[in-house]
N, C-alpha and C positions, 0 to 999 in steps of 0.2 A: 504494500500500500504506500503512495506514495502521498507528501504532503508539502505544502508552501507555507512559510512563517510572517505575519504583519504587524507592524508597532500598531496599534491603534492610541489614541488619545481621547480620552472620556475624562467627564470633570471629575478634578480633583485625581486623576489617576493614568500614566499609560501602561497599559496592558500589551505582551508580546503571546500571540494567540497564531497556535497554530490550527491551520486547517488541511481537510484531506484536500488533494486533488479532484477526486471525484470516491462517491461513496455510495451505492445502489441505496441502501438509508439513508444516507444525509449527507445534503452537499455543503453543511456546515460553513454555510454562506453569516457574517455578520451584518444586519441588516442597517440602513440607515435611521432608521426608526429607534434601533437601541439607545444611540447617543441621544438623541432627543429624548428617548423616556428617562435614561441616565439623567439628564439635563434637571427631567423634571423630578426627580426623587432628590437629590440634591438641593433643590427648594422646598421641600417636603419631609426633612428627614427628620424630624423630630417625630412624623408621622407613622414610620417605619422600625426607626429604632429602637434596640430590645425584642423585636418580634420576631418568634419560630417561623422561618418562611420556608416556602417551597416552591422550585420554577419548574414550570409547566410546561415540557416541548410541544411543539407542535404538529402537525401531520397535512401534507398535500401530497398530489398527485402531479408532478414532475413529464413533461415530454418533451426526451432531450432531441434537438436535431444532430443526427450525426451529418458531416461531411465527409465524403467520399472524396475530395479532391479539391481542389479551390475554383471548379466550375460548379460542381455538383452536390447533392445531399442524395443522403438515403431514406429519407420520410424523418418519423418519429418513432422514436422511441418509448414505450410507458417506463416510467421509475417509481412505486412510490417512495415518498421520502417525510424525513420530520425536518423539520429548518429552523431548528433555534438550539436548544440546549446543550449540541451537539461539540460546541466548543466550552461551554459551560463559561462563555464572555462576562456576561450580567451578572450570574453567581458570584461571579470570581472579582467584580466591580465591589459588587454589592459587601463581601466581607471584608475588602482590602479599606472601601470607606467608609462602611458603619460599622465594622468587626461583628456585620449577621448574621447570624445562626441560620443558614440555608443551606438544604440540600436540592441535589438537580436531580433531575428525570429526563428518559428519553427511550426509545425502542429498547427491545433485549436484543444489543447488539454491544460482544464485547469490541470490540475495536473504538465505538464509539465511547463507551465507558474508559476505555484506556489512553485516549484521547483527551479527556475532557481532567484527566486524573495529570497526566502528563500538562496540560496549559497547565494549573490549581500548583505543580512544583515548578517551574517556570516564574510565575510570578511571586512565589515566596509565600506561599500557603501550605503549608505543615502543623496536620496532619490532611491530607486531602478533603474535599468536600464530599461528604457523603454522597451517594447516589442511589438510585431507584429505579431500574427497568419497568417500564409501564406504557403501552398504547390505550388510547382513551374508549374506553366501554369497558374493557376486560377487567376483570375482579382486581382490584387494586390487594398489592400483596400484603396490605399492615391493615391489620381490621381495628384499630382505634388511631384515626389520623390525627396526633397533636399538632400541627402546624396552623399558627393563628393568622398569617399573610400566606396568599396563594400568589405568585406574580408571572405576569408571562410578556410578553412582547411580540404585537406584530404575529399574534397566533389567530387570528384572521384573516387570509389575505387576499385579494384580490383577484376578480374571475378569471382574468386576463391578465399574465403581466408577461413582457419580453424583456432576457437579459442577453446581453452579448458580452460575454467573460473570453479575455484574453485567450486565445488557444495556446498561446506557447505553454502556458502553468501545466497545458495536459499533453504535453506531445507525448513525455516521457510516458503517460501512462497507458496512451493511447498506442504509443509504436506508430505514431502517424508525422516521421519528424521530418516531412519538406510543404505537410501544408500550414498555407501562410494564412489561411481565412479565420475565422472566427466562431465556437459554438453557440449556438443559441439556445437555449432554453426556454421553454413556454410553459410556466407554474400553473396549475387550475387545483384549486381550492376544493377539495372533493367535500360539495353540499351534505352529503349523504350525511361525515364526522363530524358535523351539527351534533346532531341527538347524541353519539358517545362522548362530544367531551361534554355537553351538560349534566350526563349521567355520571362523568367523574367527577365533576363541578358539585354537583349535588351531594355524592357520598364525601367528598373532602370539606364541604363547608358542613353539611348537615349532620355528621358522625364525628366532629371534632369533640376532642377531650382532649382538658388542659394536662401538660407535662407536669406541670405544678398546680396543686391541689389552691394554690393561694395567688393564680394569676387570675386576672381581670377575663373574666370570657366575653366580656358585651361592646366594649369599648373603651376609649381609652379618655381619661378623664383629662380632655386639655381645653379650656378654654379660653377666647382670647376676646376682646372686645361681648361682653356678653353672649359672644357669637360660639356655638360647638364646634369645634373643629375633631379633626382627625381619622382615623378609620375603625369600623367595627372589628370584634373578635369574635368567630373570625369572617375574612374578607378575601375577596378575587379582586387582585389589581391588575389589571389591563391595558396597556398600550397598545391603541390600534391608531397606527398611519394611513396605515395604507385601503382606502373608500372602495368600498361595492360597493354593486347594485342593493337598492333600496329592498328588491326581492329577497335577495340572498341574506342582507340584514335584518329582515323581519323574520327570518327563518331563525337567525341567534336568536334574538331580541325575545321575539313570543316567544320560545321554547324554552330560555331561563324562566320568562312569567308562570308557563305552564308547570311548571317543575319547581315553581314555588322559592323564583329566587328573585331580590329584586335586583333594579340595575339603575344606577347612579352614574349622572356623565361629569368627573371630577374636574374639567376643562382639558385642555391641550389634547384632548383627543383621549386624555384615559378614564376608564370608566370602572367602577368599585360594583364588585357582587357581592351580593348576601342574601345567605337565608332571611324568607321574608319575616322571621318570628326573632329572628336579633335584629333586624331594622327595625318593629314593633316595639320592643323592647328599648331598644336605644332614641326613639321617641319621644317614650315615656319616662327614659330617667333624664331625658330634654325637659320635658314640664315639670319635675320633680324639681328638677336644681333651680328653675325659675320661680316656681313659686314658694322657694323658701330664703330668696334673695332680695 
């Protein structure tokens, strides 16, 4: 397996993240959307910090174009693949600048897993970040999830998207080393892994139990201007950039409602899940602190 190594630069942090060259699971692409959600936790982190988190990969369905030559292609290719955790970038943000108690997730694939362990000593994280093989619907393997922030990034993405990624990164891999053209990729967002990841959305926020018998399970008591601020315990943190179809978003949207989760647009394009009985709840200890103020 072959791979390429990039500095990135995220606030407060650069991060050297390697990635595969190509990966029939994951083409462990770092999206641009990360830095931006990076951006936004950083102005948020009082929000975040001290929280059991866990990042959530994601899963699309990948068709790669091959070239045959620098006139020609060979159609498409199907790949599926997950395109986030796969480098464990965010994780590895995340505890470098709030020192987070987060583990990652991503297909049972160990290359990927060995991968993601290999960035975590790289950037000077000892003992590695935990991890957890898991595709969204199938029985999640820890039947009491303590994790009180869910986060993910860009785990929606868009019906259509065209990338043109350097070909030299893949000559070596491909055995294809005198063409000079470009692969393309065309991501499509398989509609269908809607309803599984809401089903693991739902067993992770709705079956949580606190690690500590004397943590806050509802939210977190911060307020600033009379005003509540902060996130519930526990919560789905979301960064989505990158805009579907209206369709395709009513297909999320209603199916957390349905599933008895609400959803909250926290600005900048991220958006806060919860069980609708801790939003209920946290409400109410809203009118509680106001009417004894």
């Amino acid at each position: 397996m072959a791979f390429f190594t990039s500095v990135f630069w995220l606030p407060l942090q650069e991060l050297l993240i390697r990635e595969f060259s190509f990966h029939q699971l994951n083409a462990n692409l770092l999206w641009p959307g990360t830095f931006a959600f990076a951006e936004w936790l950083v102005q948020h982190r009082s929000w975040i910090e001290g929280r059991r988190s866990f990042e959530l990969g994601r899963q699309v369905l990948a068709l790669v174009s091959i070239p045959l030559n620098s006139q020609g292609f060979n159609g498409f290719r199907a790949v599926k693949a997950s395109f986030s955790c796969g480098t464990g970038a965010l994780a590895i943000f995340l505890r470098k600048s709030f020192q987070l108690d987060i583990t990652t997730s991503d297909y049972n694939d160990q290359e990927i897993e060995e991968n993601i362990a290999y960035n975590c000593r790289v950037n000077g994280i000892t003992p590695i970040l935990p991890h957890i093989k898991h595709s969204w619907g199938d029985n999640f393997p820890i039947a009491d999830p303590d994790w009180d922030l869910i986060i993910a990034s860009d785990i929606l993405l868009c019906k259509h998207l065209i990338l043109n990624i350097n070909f030299y990164k893949y000559k070596s891999v491909l055995h294809w080393e005198k063409v000079l053209t470009c692969l393309s990729v065309l991501l499509l967002v398989d509609v269908k892994q809607y309803p599984n990841l809401i089903k693991t959305l739902s067993f992770l926020l709705k079956f949580y139990k606190p690690k500590d018998d004397s943590a806050i399970s509802i939210m977190e008591n911060e307020h600033k201007n009379e005003t509540y601020e902060g996130l519930p315990r526990p919560a789905f943190l979301m960064s989505w950039r990158r805009r579907i179809g209206k369709e395709d978003e009513s297909l999320f949207f209603t199916g957390c409602k349905n599933a008895g989760l609400e959803v909250k647009h926290m600005g900048s394009r991220v958006f806060c899940i919860t069980p609708r009985e801790a939003t209920a709840r946290t409400a109410m200890e809203e009118l509680t602190s106001d009417a004894s103020t």
